[in-house]
N, C-alpha and C positions, 0 to 999 in steps of 0.2 A: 252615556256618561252616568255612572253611576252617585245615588246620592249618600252624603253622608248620614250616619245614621245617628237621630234624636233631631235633624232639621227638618222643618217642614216652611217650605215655601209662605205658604198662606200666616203667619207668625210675623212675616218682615215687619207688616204694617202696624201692628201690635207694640212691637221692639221698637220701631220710630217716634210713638207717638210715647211710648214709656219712657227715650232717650229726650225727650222732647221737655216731656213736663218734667224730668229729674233737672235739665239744664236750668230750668223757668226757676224752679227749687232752689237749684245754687244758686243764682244770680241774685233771687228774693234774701237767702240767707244771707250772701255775702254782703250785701247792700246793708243790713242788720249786723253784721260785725263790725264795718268799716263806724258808724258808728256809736259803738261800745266804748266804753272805757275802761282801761284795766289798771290797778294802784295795787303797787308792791312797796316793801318800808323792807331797810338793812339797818342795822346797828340802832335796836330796839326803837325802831321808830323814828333815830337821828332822821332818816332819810328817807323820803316817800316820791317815790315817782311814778306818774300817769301818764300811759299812751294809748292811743288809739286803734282801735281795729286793723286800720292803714298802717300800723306801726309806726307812729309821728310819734315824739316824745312832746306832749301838750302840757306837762306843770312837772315841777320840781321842787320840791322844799328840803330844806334844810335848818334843823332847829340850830339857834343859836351856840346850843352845847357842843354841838359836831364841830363845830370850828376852832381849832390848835393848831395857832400857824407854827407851832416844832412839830406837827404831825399832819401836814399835808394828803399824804399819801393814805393814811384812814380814810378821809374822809371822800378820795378818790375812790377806792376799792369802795364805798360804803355804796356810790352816786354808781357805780360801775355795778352792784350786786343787784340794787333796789331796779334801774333801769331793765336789766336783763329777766328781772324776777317779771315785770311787768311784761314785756314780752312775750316770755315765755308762755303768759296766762291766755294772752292773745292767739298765741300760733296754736295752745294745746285747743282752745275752742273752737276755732276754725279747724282743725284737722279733724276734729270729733264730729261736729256737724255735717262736715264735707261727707267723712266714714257712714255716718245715719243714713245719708241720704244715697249714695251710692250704691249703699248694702240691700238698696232695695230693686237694683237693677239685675235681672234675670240674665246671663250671656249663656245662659244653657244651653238653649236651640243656636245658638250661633255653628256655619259651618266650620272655624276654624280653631 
């Protein structure tokens, strides 16, 4: 059986123990996002909303000026902008970190 070429057997246990402590890595980091807290504001500040790592939505606010009951629907798009802005803060850190940490995984010598 011929082998493929850039594998070298004697590497597996190298590759294991580097898949090993990269998982140890995420777990440590995830554990440290979950929690983080992220705060986004819409409609200059009307609206500020904080979530968590986990993606909980844990505090809301809304200044007293946000509020025109003839204009409901602002101040929905405003909770719907700031929410999602927070989010977003969370998912982009968690993918960055996750990337860091990954980028430092070797699949070169892999046979396939």
């Amino acid at each position: 059986m011929a082998r493929r070429q850039g594998f070298v057997p004697g590497n597996m246990n190298n590759m294991l123990k580097q898949a090993q402590r990269m998982q140890r890595q995420m777990e440590e980091k995830q554990a440290e996002l979950e929690e983080k807290e992220y705060t986004a504001a819409a409609g200059g500040g009307a609206v500020e909303a904080t979530v968590t790592g986990k993606k909980l939505l844990t505090k809301l606010t809304i200044s007293p000026d946000a509020v025109d009951p003839d204009d409901v629907e602002t101040l929905q798009d405003m909770i719907i902008v700031a929410v999602n802005g927070a989010l977003s803060q969370a998912e982009e850190e968690s993918d960055m970190l996750m990337r860091n940490i990954s980028s430092g995984l070797n699949l070169s010598g892999l046979p396939f």
